[in-house]
C-alpha positions in Angstrom: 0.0 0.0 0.0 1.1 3.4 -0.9 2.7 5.9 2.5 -0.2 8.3 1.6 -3.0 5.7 1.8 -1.2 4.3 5.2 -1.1 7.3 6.7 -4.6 8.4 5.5 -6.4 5.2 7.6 -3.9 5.6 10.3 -5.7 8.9 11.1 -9.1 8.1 9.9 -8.5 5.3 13.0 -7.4 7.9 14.8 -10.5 9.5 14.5 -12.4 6.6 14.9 -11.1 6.7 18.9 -12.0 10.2 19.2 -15.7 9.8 17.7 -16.2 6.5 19.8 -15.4 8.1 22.9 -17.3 11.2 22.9 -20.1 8.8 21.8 -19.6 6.5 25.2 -20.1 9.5 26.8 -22.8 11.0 25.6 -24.6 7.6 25.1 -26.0 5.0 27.9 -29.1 4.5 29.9 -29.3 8.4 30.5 -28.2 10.2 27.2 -26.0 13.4 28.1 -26.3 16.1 25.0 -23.1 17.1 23.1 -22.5 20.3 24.7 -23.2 19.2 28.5 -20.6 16.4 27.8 -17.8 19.3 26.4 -18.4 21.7 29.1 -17.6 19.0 31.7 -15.1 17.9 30.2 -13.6 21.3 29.5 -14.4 22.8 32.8 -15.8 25.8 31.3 -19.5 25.7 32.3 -21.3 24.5 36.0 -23.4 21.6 34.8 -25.8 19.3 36.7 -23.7 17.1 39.2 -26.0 13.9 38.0 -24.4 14.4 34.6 -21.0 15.3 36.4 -20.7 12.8 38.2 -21.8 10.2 35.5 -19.8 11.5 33.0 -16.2 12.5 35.4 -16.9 9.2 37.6 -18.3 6.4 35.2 -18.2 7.4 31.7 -14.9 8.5 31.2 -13.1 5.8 32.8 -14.5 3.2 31.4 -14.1 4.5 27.9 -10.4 5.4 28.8 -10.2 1.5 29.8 -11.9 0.0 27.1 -9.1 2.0 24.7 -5.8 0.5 26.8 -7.5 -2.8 27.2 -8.4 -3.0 23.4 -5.0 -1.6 22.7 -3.6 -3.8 24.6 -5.2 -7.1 23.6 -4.8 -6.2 19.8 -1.1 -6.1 19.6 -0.9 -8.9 22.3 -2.6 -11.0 19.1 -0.6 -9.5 16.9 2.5 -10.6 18.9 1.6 -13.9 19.0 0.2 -14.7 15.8 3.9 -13.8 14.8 5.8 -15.4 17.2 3.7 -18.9 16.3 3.1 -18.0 12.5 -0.5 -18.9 13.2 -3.5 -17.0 12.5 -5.5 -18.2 15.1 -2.8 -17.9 18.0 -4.7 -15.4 20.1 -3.8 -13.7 23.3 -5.0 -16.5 25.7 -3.7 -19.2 23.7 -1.0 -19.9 26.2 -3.3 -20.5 28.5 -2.3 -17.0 30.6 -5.6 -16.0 30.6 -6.6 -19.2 32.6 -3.8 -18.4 34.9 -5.6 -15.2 35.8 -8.8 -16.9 36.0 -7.6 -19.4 38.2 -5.7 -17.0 40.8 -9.4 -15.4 40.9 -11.4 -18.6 41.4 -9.0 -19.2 44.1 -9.9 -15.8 45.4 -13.7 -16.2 44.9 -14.3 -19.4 45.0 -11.6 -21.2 47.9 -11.8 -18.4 49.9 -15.5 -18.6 50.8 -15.1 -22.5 51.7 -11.8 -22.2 54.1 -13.0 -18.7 55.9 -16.8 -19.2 55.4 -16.9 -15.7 53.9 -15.2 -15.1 49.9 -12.9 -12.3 49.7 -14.9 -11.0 46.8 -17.5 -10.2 49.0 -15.3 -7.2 51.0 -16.3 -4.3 48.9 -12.9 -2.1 48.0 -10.5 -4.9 49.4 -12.0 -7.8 47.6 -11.8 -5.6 44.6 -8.1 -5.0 45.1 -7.6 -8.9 45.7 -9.3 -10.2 42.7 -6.9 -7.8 40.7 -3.9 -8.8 42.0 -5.0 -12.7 42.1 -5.4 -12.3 38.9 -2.0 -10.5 37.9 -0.4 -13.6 40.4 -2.0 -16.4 38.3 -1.2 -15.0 35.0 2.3 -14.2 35.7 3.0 -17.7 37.2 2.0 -19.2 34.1 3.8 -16.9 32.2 7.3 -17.4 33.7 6.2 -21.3 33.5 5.7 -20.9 29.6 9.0 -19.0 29.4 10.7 -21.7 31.3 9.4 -24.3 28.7 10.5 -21.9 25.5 14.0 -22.3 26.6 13.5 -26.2 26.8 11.6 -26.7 23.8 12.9 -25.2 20.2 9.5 -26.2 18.5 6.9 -23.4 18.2 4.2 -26.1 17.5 5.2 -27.8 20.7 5.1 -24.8 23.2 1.9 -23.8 21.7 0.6 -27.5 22.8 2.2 -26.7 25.9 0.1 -23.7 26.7 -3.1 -25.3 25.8 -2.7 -28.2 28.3 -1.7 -25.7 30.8 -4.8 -23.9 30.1 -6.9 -27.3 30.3 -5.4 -28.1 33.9 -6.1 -24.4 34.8 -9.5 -25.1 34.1 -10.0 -28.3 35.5 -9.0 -26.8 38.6 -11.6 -24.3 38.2 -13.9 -26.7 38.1 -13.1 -28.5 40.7 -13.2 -25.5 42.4 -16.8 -24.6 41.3 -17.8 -27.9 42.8 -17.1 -27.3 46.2 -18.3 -24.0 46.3 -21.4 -22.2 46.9 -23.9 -20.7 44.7 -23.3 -17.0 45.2 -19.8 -17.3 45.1 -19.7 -19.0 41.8 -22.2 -16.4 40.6 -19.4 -13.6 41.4 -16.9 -15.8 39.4 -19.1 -16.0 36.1 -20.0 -12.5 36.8 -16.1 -12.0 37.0 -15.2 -14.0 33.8 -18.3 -12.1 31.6 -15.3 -9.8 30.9 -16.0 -5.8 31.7 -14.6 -2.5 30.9 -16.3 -0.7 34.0 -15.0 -3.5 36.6 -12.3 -0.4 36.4 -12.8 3.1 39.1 -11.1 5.5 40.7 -7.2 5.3 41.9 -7.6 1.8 39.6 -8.1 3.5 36.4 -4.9 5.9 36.9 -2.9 2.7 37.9 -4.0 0.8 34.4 -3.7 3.7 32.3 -0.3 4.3 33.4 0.6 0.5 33.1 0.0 0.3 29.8 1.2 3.3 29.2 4.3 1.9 29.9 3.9 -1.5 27.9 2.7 -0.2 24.7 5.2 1.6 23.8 7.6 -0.8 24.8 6.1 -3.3 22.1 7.6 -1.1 19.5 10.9 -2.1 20.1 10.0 -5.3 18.6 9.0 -4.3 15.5 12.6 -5.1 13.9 12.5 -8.4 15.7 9.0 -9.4 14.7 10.3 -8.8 10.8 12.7 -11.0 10.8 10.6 -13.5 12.2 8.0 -13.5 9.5 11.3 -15.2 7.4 11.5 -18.0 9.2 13.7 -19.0 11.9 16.6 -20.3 9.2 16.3 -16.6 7.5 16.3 -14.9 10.4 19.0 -17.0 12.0 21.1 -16.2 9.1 20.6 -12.5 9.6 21.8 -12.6 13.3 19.3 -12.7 15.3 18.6 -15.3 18.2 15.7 -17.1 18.2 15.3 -18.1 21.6 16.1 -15.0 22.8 13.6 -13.1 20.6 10.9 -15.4 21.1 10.5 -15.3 25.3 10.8 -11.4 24.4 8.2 -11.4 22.4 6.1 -13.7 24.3 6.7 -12.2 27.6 5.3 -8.7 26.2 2.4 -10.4 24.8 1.8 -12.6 28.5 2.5 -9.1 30.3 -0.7 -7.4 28.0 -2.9 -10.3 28.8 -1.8 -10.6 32.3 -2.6 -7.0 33.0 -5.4 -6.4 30.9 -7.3 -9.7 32.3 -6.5 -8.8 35.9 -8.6 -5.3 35.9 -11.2 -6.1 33.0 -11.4 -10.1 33.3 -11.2 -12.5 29.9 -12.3 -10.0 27.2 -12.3 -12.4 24.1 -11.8 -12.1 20.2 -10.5 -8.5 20.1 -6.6 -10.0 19.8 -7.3 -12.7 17.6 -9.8 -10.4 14.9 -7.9 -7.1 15.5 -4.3 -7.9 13.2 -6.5 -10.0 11.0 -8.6 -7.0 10.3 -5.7 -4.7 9.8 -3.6 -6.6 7.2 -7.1 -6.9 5.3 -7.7 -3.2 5.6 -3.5 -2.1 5.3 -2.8 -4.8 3.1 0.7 -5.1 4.5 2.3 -7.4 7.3 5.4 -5.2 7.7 4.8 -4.7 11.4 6.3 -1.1 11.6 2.8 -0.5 10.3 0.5 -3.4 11.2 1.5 -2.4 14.8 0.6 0.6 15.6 -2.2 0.1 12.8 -3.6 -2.6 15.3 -3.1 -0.7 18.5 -5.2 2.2 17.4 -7.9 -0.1 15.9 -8.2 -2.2 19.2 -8.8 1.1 21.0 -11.8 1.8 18.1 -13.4 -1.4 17.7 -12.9 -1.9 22.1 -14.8 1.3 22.3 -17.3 0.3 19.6 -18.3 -3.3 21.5 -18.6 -0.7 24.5 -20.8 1.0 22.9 -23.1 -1.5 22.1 -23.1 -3.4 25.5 -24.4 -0.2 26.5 -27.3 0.5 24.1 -29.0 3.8 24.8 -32.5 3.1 26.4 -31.1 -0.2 27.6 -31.1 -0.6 31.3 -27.9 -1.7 32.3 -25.1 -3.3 30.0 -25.1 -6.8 28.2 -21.5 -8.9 28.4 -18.8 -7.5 27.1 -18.0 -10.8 25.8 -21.0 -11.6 24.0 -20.2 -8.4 21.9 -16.9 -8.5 21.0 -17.5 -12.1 19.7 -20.5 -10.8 17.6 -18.3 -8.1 16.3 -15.3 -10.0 15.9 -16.1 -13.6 14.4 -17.6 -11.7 11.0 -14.7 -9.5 10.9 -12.2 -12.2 10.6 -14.7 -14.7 8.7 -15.1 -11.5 6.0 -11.0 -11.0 5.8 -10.3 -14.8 5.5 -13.4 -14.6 2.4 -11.7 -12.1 0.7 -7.7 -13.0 1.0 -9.0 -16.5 -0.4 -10.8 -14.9 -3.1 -7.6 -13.2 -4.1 -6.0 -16.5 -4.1 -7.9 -17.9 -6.5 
């Protein structure tokens, strides 16, 4: 694709995030007009405190997650899907995802049946816990999964590898779901429904800057992640160490999911449609512009599925999860159509 068309949907995606916000503002169960929303915002007018505080406390948080999160999950799948070569490596197909499940059923679930009372059920500090169960478990796996990459050379085999691991994290779920009561497995489902307004106050600041920090991190690897579209001989040949470069790689990617999952829970199919939708749309897989391309359409299309979970007139919000799969299955299903049609 030409520079001038590149940079052209790079800030028509741009835009996209700035449209999709001030629409999950003004948007919800109570619909806030255009010019409340920009005086608070701006300061420059006293406005009703309901629409203050709906807007300063709720509103603008949650959209602010929903961009880092889908920011974050997009180039996790991107990441992956390069590292294994396989289009449908996702974010949680090392089973990370089930690590941070896990540490929160142990929170949710165990907790209730040793001290009689679930630490989910303390308000602020069960909140807290659950987040930082959830970073535990992820990162456990994650420094498991790098222990096996230095063992095993095959990427087919360490992908196998995470999936079992995944498959015992969730037998033990189970197990745990057994044993437990009723309302605390209801918390847990609640839990793994996935939501961008689990995130509030002194929480929000703490993500933001987290993946503040990541992202841009991630861009370091775009050289690395070039090389390894070659091949391993190829990219051997040209000096680089494949080892090395893949526990890099998949240790940003675990880091995303870890974090990402621990305030929002399992938000699924934006990192595996996200790069699939970009090299459709950029026609390109060099990833000094599939990158940043898929960072700022996660942000979009996380805001989008938002959006939608949160229908105006609709009283309350509908699973996160249930949206972005409705979104994102047609997406990649209508990229796949067309690059196969331009095989033939």
């Amino acid at each position: 694709m030409k520079r001038s068309n590149t940079g052209l949907l790079m800030i028509l995606t741009a835009a996209s995030i700035v449209v999709f916000f001030i629409l999950n503002i003004m948007l919800g169960s109570v619909e806030i007009p255009f010019e409340t929303v920009m005086n608070i915002l701006t300061g420059s007018h006293d406005e009703p405190a309901v629409a203050t505080n709906i807007v300063l406390k709720s509103r603008v948080p949650q959209a602010l997650t929903a961009i880092m999160a889908g920011a974050g999950l997009a180039v996790s799948g991107l990441l992956m899907q390069t590292v294994f070569r396989n289009p449908l490596a996702g974010p949680s197909v090392l089973g990370i995802s089930s690590g941070a499940s896990l540490g929160v059923a142990f929170v949710v679930l165990l907790s209730g049946n040793i001290g009689g009372v679930a630490l989910s059920r303390l308000g602020v500090i069960g909140e807290v816990t659950i987040t930082l169960a959830a970073i535990v478990g992820s990162l456990l796996i994650l420094a498991l999964i790098a222990f096996v990459a230095r063992k095993v050379r095959g990427n087919v085999t360490l992908l196998i590898m995470g999936v079992m691991i995944g498959y015992i994290a969730n037998a033990v779920i189970g197990v745990l779901k057994f044993f437990s009561a009723e309302e605390d497995i209801r918390a847990y489902v609640v839990w793994g429904l996935g939501s961008f307004s689990r995130v509030s106050g002194n929480q929000t600041t703490v993500f933001i800057l987290i993946m503040l920090i990541i992202l841009p991190l991630t861009f370091l690897l775009i050289k690395t992640l070039n090389l390894l579209l070659l091949g391993n001989s190829y990219a051997r040949n040209l000096g680089l160490n494949i080892k090395r470069a893949r526990i890099k790689v998949i240790g940003f990617s675990g880091v995303l999911v870890a974090i990402v999952t621990a305030y929002c829970g399992p938000i699924v199919f934006l990192g595996l449609a996200v790069p699939h939708l970009c090299r459709g749309i950029f026609r390109t897989s060099n990833h000094a512009v599939i990158l940043p391309a898929s960072l700022l359409t996660g942000a979009s299309l996380a805001l989008l599925c938002n959006l939608i979970a949160r229908m105006p007139g609709f009283a309350g919000a509908l699973p996160v999860n249930s949206v972005t799969a409705l979104v994102g299955a047609p997406v990649v299903m209508w990229v796949l159509f067309n690059k196969r049609k331009a095989e033939i």
